[in-house]
C-alpha positions in Angstrom: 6.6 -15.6 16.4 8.1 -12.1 15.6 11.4 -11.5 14.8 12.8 -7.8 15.2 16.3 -6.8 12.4 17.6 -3.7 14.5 20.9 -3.8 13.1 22.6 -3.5 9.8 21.3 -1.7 6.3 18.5 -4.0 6.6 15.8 -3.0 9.6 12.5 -4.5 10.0 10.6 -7.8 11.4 9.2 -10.8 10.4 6.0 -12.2 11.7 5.5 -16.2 11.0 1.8 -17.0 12.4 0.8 -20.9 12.5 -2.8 -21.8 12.0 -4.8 -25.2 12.5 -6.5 -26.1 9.8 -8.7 -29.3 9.1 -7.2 -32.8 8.5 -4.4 -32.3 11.2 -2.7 -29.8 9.0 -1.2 -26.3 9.7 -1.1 -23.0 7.6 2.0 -21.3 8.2 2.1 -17.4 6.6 5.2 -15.1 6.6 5.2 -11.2 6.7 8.2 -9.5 6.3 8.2 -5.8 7.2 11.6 -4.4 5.8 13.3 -1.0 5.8 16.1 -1.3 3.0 16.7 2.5 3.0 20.3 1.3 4.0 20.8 -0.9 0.8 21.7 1.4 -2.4 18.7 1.2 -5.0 20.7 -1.0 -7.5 21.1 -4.0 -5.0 17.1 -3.9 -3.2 16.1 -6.1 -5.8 18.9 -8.7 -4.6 18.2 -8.2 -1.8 14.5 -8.8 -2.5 15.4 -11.9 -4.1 17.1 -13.2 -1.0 14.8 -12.7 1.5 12.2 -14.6 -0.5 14.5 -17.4 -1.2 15.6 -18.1 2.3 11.9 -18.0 3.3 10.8 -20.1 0.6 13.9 -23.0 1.3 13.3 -22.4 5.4 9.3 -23.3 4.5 10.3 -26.3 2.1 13.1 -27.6 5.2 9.9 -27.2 7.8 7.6 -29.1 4.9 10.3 -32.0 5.2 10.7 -32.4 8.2 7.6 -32.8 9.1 6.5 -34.7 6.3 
């Protein structure tokens, strides 16, 4: 699944790509592609921060509810 950011300081997309692996389980990786030339130097590391938090907690929720 790709996601396109076209609006905002924050441009970019996200790619989330499922694979099967053995033992009916499923590898799920996330690449982020992000322009942050918008977002003044002092607050890309926040912003950083965030994006790998709310992928990490939206991966966890997934983990749950399938679990």
């Amino acid at each position: 699944m790709i996601t396109n950011i076209t609006q905002g300081p924050i441009t970019g997309s996200r790619i989330v790509e499922l694979s099967s692996l053995a033992g009916n389980r499923t590898n799920i990786d996330v690449l982020w592609n992000i322009d942050m030339s918008g977002i003044p130097f002092f607050a890309k590391g926040f912003s950083k921060d965030g994006f790998t938090k709310a992928t990490e907690q939206a991966l966890n929720r997934l983990t749950q509810a399938v679990g």
